[in-house]
N, C-alpha and C positions, 0 to 999 in steps of 0.2 A: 504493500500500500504506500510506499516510500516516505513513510512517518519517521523522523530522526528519533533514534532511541536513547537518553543519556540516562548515565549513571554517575552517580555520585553519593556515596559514604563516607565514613570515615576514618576504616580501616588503617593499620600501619603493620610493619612487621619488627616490631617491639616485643622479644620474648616468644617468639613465634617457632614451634619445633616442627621437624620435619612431618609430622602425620598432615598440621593444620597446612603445609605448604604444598603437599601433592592432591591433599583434597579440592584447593583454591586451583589447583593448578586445571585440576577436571571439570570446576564449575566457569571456570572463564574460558574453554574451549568450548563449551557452548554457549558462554554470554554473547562471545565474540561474533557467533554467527548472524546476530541482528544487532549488537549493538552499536551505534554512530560513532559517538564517543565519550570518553569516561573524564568526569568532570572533580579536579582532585583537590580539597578544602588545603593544605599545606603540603611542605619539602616531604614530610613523612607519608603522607599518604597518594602522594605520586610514587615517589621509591615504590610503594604497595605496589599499586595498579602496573608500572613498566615492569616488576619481575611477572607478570604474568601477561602482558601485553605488548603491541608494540608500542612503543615512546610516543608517535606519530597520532596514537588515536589519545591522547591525556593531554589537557591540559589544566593549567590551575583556576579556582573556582575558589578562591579563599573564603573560610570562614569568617564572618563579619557578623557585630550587633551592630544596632541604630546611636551611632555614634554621637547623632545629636542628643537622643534623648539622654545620654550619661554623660554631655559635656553642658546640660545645660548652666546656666549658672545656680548656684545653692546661695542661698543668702546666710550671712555674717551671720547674724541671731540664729540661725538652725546651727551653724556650728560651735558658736559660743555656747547656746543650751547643752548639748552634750559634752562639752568639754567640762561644764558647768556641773553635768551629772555624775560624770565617770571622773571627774579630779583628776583633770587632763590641763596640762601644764604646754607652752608654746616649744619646749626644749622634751617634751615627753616622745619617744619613739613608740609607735603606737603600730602595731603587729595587727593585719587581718587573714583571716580566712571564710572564704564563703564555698558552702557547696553541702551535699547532703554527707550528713555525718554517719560513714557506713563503712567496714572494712578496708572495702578499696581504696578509699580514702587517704588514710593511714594517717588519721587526725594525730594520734594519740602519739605518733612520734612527732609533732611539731608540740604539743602540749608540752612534752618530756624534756625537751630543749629547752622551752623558754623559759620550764620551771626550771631545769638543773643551771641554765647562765645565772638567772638571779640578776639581768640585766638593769640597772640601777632606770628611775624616771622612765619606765615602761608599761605597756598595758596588751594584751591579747585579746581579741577582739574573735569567737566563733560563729560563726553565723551561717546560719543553717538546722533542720532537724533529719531522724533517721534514726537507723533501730540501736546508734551506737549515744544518744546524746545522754539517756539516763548514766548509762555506766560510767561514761567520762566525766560527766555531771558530779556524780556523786566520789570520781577516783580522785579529782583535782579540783577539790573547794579554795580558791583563793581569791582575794581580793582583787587582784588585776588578771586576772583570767575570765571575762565577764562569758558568756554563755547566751546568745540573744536569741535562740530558736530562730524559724521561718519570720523571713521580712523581706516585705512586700517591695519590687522596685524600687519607687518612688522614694521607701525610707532606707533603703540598701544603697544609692546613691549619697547619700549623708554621708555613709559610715566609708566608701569609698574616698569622699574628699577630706572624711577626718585621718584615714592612715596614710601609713606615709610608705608600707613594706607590706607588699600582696605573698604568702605565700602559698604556695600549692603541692603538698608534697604526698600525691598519688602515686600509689603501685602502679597505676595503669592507666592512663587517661589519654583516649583517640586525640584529644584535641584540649578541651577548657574553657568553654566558652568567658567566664568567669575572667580569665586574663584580661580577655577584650575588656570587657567592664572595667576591671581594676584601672590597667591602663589609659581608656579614658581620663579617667580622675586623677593622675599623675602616683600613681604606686611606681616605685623601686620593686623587683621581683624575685623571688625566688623560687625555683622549680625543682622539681624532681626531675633526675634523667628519662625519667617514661614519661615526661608529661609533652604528650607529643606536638602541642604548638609552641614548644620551646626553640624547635628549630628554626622557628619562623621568626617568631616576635620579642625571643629572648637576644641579645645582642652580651657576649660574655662581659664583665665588667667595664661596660656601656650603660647597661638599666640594669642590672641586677647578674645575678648568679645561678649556677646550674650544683644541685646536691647530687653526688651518687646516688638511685634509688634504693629506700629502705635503711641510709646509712645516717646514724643517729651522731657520729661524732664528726663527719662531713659538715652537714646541717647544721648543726652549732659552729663550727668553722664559720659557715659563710653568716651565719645569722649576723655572726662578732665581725666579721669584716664590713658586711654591709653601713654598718652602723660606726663604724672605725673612724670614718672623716664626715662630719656633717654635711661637709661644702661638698662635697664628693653627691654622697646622699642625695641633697638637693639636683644637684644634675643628672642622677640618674633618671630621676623624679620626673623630670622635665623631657630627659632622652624619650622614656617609656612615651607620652605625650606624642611626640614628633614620630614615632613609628606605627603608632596606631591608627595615626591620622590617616597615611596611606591605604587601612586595612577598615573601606566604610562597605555604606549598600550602594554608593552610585560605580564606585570601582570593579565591585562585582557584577553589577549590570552592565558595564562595560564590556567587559568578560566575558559576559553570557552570550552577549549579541554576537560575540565576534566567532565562539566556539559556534555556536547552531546558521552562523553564515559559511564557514569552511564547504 
């Protein structure tokens, strides 16, 4: 019927053993039979798509939020109030994590860090629910490890212009939408090595740092680097900023048109 067929996921081959790669190998000899072309959200999940494809049929399709809505501007008073709540100081380093709090995760090794540095005029900020919040809830009661459950955009945008160090440190994560957000708001980063849009929008000691995954004395490594030079800091802050800006919805529409004109 000569309808262009695309495809697009968000697969990577991150820990990937030989069963998972002969089985892909047999469902993309027949994807291939009708499909146009394969449309790839970042570096990682191109790599995917070419070890089972030819090069020729992938192009990139970056992952993107609505950049306006997390750049819009936040008024002074909404962030005075919280700083106002949480005894949030202008020199206070303020740690976030957003996303569902679930094994994969691997919350409780960014918890485990922030507690053992004992990081002076700091505060960790979780945000998020899932079947791991009571436990963690109840393993690490302390005053600057606040716990906010589920929040809603509009108040998730706040808490992105109040930190200042986004981190993400999943076992496993295709991509992160979560970065995108942070980054808007000017987050410094740190990722995990499987956090697969690391490759894209992490820049190494540019906007932040890459931990080994699952490695708890890495992690603290960069947690304490990050924080090492303020002025550093600040430019990271701003770096994260100017590469997101690249990665909106009108660049991807761009993109789209150009792939389904070929």
């Amino acid at each position: 019927m000569k309808i262009k067929v695309l495809v697009r996921g968000e697969s990577n081959l991150i820990e990937k053993g030989s069963f998972y790669l002969f089985t892909r190998s047999i469902l993309f000899t027949f994807f291939n039979l009708f499909v146009f072309h394969y449309m790839a959200i970042g570096k990682k999940n191109y790599q995917f798509y070419c070890k089972f494809v030819n090069k020729n049929k992938v192009s990139l399709f970056p992952y993107v939020v609505d950049n306006n809505f997390f750049q819009r501007k936040i008024s002074k008073n909404k962030i005075d109030e919280l700083m106002k709540k949480y005894k949030i100081k202008s020199n206070t380093f303020v740690f976030l994590y957003s996303g569902k709090l679930i094994k994969k995760k691997n919350v409780q090794i960014l918890i485990e860090s922030f507690k053992e540095l004992k990081i002076k005029n700091s505060i960790l900020f979780i945000v998020g629910d899932g079947s791991e919040m009571e436990r963690l809830k109840k393993k690490f009661n302390q005053k600057n490890i606040i716990f906010m459950g589920f929040v809603n955009q509009s108040k998730l945008v706040e808490l992105y212009n109040l930190s200042k160090i986004f981190i993400l440190p999943s076992k496993y994560e295709p991509w992160g939408l979560s970065v995108n957000e942070a980054m808007n708001c000017k987050n410094a980063l740190i990722l995990s090595s499987n956090v697969g849009c690391g490759a894209d929008l992490l820049k190494r000691n540019f906007n932040g740092f890459l931990f080994k995954n699952d490695c708890k004395k890495d992690l603290k490594m960069k947690m304490l680097k990050i924080i090492s030079n303020k002025k550093k800091l600040e430019m990271m802050m701003e770096n994260s900023k100017k590469i997101i800006d690249r990665w909106d919805i009108n660049h991807s529409k761009k993109l789209f048109l150009e792939i389904i004109g070929k």
